[in-house]
C-alpha positions as CSV (number, residue, x, y, z in Angstrom):
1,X,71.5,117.6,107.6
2,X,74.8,117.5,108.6
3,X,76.8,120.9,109.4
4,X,80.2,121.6,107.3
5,X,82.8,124.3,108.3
6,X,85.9,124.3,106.1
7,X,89.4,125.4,107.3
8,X,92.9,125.5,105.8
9,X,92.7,128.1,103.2
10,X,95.2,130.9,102.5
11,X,97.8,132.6,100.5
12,X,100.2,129.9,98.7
13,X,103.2,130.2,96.1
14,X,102.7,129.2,92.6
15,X,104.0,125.4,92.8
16,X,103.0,125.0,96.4
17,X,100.5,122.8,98.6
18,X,97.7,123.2,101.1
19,X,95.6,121.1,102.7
20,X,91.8,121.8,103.5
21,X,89.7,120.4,106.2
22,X,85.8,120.1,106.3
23,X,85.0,119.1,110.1
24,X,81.3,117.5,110.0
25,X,78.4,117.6,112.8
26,X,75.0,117.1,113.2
27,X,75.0,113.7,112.1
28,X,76.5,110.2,111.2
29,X,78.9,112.0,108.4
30,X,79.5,108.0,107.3
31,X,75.9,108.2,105.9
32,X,76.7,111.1,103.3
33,X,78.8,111.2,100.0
34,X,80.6,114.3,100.2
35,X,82.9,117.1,97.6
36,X,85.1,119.8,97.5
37,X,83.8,122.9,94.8
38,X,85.5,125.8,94.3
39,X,84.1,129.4,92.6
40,X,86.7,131.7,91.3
41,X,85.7,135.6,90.7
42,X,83.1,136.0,87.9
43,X,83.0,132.2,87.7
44,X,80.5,129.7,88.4
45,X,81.1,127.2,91.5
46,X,82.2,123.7,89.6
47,X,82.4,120.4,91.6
48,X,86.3,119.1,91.5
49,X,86.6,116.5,93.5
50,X,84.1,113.8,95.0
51,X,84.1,111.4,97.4
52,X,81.5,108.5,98.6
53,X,80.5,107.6,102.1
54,X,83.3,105.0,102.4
55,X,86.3,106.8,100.8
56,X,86.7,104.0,98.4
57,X,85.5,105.7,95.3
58,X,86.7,109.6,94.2
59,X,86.2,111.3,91.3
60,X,88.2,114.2,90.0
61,X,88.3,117.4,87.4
62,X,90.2,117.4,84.4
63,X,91.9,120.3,85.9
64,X,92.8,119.2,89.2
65,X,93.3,115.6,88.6
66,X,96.7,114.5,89.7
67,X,97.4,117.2,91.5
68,X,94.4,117.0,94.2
69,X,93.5,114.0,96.2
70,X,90.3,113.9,98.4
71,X,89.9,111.6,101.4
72,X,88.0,111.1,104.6
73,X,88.5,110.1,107.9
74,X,85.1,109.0,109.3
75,X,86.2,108.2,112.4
76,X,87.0,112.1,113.0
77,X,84.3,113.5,110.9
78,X,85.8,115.2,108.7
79,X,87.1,115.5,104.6
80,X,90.5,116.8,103.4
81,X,91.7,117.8,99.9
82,X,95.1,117.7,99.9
83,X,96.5,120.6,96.8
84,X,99.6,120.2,95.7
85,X,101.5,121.7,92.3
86,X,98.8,124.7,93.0
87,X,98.8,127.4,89.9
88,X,97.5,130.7,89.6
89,X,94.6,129.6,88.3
90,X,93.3,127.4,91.4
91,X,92.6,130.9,93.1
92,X,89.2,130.3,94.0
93,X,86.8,130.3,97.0
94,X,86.5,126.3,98.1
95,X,83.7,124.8,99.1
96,X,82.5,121.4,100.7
97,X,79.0,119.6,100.5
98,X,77.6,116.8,101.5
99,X,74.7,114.7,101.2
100,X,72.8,111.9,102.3
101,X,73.2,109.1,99.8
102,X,72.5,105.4,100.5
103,X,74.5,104.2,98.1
104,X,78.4,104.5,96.8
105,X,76.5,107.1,94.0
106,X,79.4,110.5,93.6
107,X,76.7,113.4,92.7
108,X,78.5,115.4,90.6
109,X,75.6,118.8,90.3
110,X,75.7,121.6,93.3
111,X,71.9,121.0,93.5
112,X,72.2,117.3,94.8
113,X,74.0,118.5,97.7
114,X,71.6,120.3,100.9
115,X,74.6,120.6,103.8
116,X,77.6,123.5,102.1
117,X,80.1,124.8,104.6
118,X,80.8,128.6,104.9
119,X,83.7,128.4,102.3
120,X,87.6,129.8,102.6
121,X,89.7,131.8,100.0
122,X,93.0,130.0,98.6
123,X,94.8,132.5,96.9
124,X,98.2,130.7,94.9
125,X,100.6,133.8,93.8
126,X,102.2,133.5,90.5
């Protein structure tokens, strides 16, 4: 499996943006669709954005679409989400996965996905 590590994280204004990274190694990180999930406190971890092995097809939550966008650089190895308009309420611990998938398939459950990096806080002030 592939190896995630997540950067970017931090302490962020109500209305402002950050950008995560998710630097890939291991392996071919073209081979694997791939998602950003975040866990808030007392909260279960929820899947918000999903991308497939080309970068051609995403999927979003209600509750970050338009406001999120997920890409990929293959070239570099590595997955962004790009937050802008953040609230109060995207305080949460973010997560990326990845996994192997030999098709354009976006898995949307926590369980389909067997490489996680360490996670980092983002932490929007209201």
């Amino acid at each position: 499996q592939v190896q995630l590590v997540e950067s970017g994280g931090g302490l962020v204004q109500a209305g402002g943006s950050l950008r995560l990274s998710c630097a890939a190694s291991g392996r071919t990180f073209s081979s694997y669709a791939a998602a950003w999930f975040r866990q808030a406190p007392g909260k279960e971890r929820d899947v918000i954005a999903r991308i497939n092995w080309s970068g051609d097809s995403t999927l979003y939550a209600d509750s970050v679409k338009g406001r999120f966008t997920i890409s990929r650089d293959n070239a570099k190895n590595t997955m962004y989400l790009q937050m802008n308009s953040l609230k109060a309420e995207d305080t949460a611990v973010y997560y990326c996965a990845a996994t192997y998938i030999e098709s354009s398939r976006l898995p949307g459950s926590e369980y389909e996905y067997r490489s996680w990096g360490q996670g980092t806080q983002v932490t929007v002030s209201s």
